[in-house]
C-alpha positions in Angstrom: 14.6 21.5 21.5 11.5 20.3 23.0 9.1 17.5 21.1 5.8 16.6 21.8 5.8 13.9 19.6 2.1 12.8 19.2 0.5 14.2 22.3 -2.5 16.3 21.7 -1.2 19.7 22.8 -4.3 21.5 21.5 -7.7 20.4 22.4 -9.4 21.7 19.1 -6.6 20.5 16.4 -5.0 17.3 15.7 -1.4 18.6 14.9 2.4 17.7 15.8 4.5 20.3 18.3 7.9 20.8 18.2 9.6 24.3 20.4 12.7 24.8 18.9 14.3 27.7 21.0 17.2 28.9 18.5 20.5 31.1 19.7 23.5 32.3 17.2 26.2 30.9 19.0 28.9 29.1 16.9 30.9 28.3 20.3 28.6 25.8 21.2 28.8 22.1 19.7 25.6 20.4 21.8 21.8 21.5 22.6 19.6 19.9 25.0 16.6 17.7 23.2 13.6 16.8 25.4 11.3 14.1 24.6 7.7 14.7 26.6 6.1 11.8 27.0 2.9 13.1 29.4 0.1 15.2 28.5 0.7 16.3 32.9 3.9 17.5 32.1 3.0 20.1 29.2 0.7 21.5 31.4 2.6 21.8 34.4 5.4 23.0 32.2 8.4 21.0 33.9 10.6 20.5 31.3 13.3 21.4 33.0 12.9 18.2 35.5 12.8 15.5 32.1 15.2 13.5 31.3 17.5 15.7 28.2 19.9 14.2 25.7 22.8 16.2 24.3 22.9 16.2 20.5 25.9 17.0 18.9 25.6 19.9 16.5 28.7 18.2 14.1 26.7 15.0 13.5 23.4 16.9 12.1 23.3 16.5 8.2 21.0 17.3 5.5 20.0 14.1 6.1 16.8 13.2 8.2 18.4 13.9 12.1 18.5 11.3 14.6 17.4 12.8 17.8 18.6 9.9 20.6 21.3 8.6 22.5 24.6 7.8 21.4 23.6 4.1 22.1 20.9 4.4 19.7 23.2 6.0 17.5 25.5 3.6 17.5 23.0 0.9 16.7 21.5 2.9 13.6 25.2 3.1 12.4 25.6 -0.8 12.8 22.1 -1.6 11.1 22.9 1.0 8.3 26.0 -1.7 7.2 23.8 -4.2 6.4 21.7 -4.8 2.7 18.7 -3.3 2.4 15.5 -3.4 1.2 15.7 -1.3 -2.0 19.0 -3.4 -2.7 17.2 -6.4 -3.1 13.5 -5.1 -4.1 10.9 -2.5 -3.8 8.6 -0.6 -1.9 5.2 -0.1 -3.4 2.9 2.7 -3.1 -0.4 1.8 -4.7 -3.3 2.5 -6.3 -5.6 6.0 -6.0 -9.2 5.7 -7.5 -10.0 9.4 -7.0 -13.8 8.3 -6.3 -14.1 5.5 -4.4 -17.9 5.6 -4.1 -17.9 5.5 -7.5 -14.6 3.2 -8.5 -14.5 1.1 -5.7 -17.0 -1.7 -5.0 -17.9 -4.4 -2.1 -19.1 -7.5 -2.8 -22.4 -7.1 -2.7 -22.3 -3.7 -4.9 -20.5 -6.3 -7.4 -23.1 -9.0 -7.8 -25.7 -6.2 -8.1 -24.2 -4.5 -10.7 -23.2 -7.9 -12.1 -20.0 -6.3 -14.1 -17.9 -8.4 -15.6 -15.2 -10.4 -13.6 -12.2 -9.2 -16.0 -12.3 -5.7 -14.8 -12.6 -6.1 -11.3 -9.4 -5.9 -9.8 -9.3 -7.2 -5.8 -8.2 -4.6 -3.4 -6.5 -4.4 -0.3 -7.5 -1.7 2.2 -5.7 -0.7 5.5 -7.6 -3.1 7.9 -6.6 -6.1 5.4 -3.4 -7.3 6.3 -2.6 -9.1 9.3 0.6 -10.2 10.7 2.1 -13.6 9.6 -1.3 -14.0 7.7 -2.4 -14.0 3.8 -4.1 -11.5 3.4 -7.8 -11.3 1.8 -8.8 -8.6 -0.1 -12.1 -6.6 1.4 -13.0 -4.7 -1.9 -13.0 -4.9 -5.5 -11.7 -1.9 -8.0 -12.9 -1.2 -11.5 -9.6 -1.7 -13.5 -9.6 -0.3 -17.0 -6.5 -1.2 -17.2 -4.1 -3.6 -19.9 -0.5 -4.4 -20.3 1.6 -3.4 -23.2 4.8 -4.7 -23.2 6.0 -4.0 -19.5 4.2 -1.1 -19.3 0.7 -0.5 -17.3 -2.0 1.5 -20.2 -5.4 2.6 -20.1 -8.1 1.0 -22.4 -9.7 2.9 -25.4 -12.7 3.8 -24.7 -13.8 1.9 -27.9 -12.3 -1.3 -26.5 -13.6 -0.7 -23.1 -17.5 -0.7 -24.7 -16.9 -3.8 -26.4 -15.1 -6.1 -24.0 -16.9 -4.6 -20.8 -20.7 -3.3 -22.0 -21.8 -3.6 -18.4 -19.2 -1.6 -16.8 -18.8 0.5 -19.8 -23.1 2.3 -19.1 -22.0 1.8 -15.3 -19.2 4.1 -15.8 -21.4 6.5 -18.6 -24.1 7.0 -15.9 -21.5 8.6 -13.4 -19.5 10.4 -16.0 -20.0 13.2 -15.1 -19.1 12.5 -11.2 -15.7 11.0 -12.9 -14.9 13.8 -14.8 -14.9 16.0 -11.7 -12.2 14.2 -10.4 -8.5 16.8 -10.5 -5.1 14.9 -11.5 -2.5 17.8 -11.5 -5.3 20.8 -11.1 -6.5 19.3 -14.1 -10.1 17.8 -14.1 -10.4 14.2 -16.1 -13.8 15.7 -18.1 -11.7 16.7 -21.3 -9.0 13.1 -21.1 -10.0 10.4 -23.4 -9.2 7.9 -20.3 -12.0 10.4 -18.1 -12.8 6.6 -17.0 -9.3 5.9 -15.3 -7.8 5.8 -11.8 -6.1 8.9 -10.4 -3.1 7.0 -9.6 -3.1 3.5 -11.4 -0.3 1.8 -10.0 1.5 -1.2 -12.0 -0.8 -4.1 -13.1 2.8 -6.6 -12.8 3.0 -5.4 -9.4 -0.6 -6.0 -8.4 -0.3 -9.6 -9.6 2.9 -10.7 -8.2 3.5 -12.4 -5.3 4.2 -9.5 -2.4 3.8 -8.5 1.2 1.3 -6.6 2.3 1.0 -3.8 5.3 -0.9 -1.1 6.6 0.3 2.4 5.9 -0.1 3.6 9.5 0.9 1.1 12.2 1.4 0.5 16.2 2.5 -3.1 15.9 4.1 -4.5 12.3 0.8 -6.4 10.4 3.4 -7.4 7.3 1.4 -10.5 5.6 1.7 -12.5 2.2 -0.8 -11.6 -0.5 -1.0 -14.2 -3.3 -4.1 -12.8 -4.4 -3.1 -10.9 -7.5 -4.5 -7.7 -5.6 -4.4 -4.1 -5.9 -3.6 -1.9 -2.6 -4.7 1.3 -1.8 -2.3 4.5 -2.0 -0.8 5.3 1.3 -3.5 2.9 3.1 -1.5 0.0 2.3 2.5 -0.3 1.2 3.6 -3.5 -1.1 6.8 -5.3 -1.0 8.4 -7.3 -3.8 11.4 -9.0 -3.9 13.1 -8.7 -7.1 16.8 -10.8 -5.9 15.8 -14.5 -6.7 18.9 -14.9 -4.2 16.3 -13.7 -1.3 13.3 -15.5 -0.3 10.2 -13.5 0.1 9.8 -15.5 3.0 13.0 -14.5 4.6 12.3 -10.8 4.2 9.0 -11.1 5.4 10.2 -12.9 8.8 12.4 -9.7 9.1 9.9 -7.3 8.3 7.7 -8.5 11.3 10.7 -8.9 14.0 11.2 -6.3 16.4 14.4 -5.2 15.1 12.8 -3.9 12.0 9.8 -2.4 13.7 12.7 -0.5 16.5 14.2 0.4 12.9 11.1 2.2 10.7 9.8 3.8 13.6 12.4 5.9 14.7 12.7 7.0 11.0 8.9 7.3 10.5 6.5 10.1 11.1 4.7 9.2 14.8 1.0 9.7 14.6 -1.5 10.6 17.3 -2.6 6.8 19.5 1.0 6.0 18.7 0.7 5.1 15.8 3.4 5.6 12.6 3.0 6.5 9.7 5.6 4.9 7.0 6.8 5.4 3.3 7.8 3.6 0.6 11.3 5.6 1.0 11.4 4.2 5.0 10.4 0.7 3.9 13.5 0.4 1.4 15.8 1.6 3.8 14.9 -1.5 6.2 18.1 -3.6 7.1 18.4 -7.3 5.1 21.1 -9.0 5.8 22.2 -10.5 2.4 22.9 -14.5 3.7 23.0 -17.8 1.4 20.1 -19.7 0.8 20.7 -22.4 3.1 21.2 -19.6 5.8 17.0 -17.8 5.4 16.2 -21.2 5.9 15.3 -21.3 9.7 13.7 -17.8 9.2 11.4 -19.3 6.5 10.8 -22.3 8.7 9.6 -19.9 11.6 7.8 -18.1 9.2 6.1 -21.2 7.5 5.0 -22.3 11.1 3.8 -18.4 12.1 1.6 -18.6 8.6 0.0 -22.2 9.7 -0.3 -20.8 13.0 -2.2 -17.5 11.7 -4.0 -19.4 9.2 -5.2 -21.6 11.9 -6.4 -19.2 14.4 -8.3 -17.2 11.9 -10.0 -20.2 10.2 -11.3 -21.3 14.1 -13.0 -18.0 14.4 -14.2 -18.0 10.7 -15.8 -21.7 12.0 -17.1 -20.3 14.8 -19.0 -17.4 12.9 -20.2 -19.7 10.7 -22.2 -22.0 13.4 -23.5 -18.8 14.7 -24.9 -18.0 11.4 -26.1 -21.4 10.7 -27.7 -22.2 14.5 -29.0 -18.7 15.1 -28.9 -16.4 11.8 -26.7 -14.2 12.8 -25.8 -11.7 10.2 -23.2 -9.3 11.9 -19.4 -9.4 11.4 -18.0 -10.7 14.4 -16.2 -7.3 15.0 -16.4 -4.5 18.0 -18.8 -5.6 20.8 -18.8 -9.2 18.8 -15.2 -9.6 18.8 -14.4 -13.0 19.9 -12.2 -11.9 22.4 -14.4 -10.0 24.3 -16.1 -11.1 27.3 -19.2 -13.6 27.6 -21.2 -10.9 29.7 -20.7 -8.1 27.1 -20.5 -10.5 23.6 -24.0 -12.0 24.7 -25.3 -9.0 25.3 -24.1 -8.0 22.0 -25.2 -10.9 20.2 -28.6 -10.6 21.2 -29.0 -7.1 20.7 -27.7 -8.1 17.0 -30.3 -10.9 16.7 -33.2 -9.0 18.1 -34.3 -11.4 20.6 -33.4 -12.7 24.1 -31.8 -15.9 24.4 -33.7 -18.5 26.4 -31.5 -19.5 29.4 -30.8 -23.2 27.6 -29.6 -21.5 24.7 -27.1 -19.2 26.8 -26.0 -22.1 29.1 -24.9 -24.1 25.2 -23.5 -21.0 23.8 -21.8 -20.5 27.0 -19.8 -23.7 26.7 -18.8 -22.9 22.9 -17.7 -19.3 24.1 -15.4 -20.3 26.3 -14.4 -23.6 24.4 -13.2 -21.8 21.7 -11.6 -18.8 23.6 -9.8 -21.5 25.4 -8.5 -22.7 21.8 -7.5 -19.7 20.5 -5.9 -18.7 24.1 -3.7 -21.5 23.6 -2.9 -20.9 20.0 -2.2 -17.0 20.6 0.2 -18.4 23.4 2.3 -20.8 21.3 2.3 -18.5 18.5 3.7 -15.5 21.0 6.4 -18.0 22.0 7.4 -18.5 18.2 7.6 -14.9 17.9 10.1 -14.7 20.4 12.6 -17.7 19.1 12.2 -15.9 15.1 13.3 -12.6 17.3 16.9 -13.8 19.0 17.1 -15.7 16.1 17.2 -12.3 14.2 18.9 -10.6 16.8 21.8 -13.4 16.1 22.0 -12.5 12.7 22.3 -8.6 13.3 25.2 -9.8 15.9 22.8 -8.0 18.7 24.4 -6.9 21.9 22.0 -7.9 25.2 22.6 -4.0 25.7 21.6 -3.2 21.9 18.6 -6.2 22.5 17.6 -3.7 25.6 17.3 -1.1 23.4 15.2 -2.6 20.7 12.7 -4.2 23.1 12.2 -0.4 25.0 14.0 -2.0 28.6 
């Protein structure tokens, strides 16, 4: 078996190879599996020269197959004891509006509209979280939504005129947009609740406490959202923690150590920029040891101290945005070319082009000093926060009674 995993075999189409050459042979109990990792060697066709492991026919299942060394076997096997996830909690999959141009709002579109507060429900989108952070929801969602009981129901159409008039002739005047929308093969022009979401979610789930993470990942962005948000199906994946035994703190230090991000993508569907793609069904399979209280305290600690740390860096760069809009008007996210992290030469160039003037020379020579002032802070604080990264990581490797050999493996040495 040869994979490709995520290399773009064909220039035209963004798809996944596999070359499975297949032989009716019951005498044989291995085959060869080759992992390509360069684009040269596809089209110098030298498979034969990589590097092959030997699977063992006997320990293929109908199970999802591990394709990897008997190491790596052997350390899915001894992660695969522990607790997981789904034991303690859940895996979330989010909301779906059908129509986001329609159901899905900035702020901006919100205080033009001016609809009522009640039925905006916060949302999280992909680029939200951020890892060890709390995350801040970008958009807002309109929400017809109520609880009954423990159970998540649309609002009559009656009651959604009379509580909500605003949204209510907001919602009339793209009615017919709405009713469009399929669910099923079935169009939402003939429901009564032609005003709902596609795929609703849970309104008790949206306003508990959770963590938060992208749907498609390279490095784990797992962050706190105390927000009472919504997330976006597939976009973003939610966590809660339903074992008052475990603290959502504890899980959440594990979710973002290396261990755990080694774990969900070798199980996860690799996407092209090496990037993964994960599941609610992968998420609940994630390893948690189950330890006392007193024992998830040092994880929480680190992960208290990786939360100030976040919450620090990010407020220095909102500060830093903020004199830029106060001193010179600037109106563009710091993002892209304006990314603090870029270089003076090509951020000033950026941030004039942005303001639509040149800087006089004084006014480079002051914002020059500032620049690098506050790239040396946030150097510093990247750098200390890296090194707590690293102590919450053998301090997890500890608790999953890591070999240095099995701690090779994880960190790709």
């Amino acid at each position: 078996m040869i994979d490709f995993g995520d290399l773009p075999i064909f220039a035209d189409a963004l798809t996944y190879v596999s070359i499975f050459t297949l032989k009716n042979n019951s005498n044989k109990e291995v085959f060869p599996y080759i992992k390509v990792k360069s684009i040269d060697d596809t089209q110098n066709m030298v498979f034969d020269k990589l590097i092959s492991i030997d699977i063992n026919i006997d320990s293929l299942s109908g199970k999802p197959w591990v394709l990897a060394t008997d190491s790596k076997k052997r350390l899915f096997d001894k992660l695969e004891k522990f607790h997981v996830l789904g034991n303690i909690g859940n895996a979330w999959a989010g909301l779906f509006t059908g129509l986001d141009e329609v159901m899905m709002l900035d702020k901006q579109q919100v205080e033009n509209l001016a609809l009522e507060q009640d039925i905006l429900l916060p949302l999280i989108r992909g680029n939200d979280p951020k890892r060890f952070a709390e995350a801040t929801p970008s958009m807002f969602v309109i929400y017809p939504y109520k609880m009954q009981g423990a159970k998540t129901v649309a609002l009559d159409e009656d009651e959604l005129a009379l509580q909500y008039p605003v949204a209510y002739r907001y919602l009339i005047d793209n009615k017919k947009k709405l009713g469009l929308r399929k669910d099923s093969r079935k169009t939402f022009a003939d429901r009564k609740d032609w005003f709902g979401l596609t795929r609703f979610g849970q309104k008790k789930i949206f306003e508990s406490q959770k963590i938060v993470s992208p749907g498609e990942v390279k490095e784990h962005k797992f962050s706190l959202d105390n927000t009472g948000a919504g997330f976006s199906c597939a976009r973003v994946f939610a966590v809660t923690v339903d074992d008052i035994d475990y603290s959502i703190k504890y899980v959440l230090a594990l979710l973002n150590s290396r261990i755990s991000q080694f774990f969900l993508q070798s199980f996860s569907s690799p996407k092209q920029g090496g990037y993964y793609t994960y599941s609610s069904g992968v998420l609940n399979k994630t390893p948690i040891p189950n330890i006392s209280p007193a024992e998830q305290q040092p994880f929480i600690d680190l992960a208290d101290q990786l939360l100030t740390g976040h919450r620090a860096l990010h407020a220095a760069d909102a500060d830093f945005g903020a004199l830029l809009r106060a001193e010179l008007g600037l109106a563009a996210p710091l993002t892209g070319k304006l990314a603090l992290t870029q270089e003076w030469k090509a951020w000033s160039t950026a941030l004039q082009k942005s303001l639509g003037r040149p800087l006089a020379l004084k006014e480079k020579a002051e914002w020059l000093r500032h620049f690098e002032a506050h790239q040396r802070q946030q150097a510093q604080q990247r750098q200390h926060l890296h090194a707590l990264d690293r102590e919450l990581d053998q301090l997890v490797y500890q608790l999953y009674q890591l070999t240095p050999e099995e701690i090779a493996l994880v960190e790709g040495r």
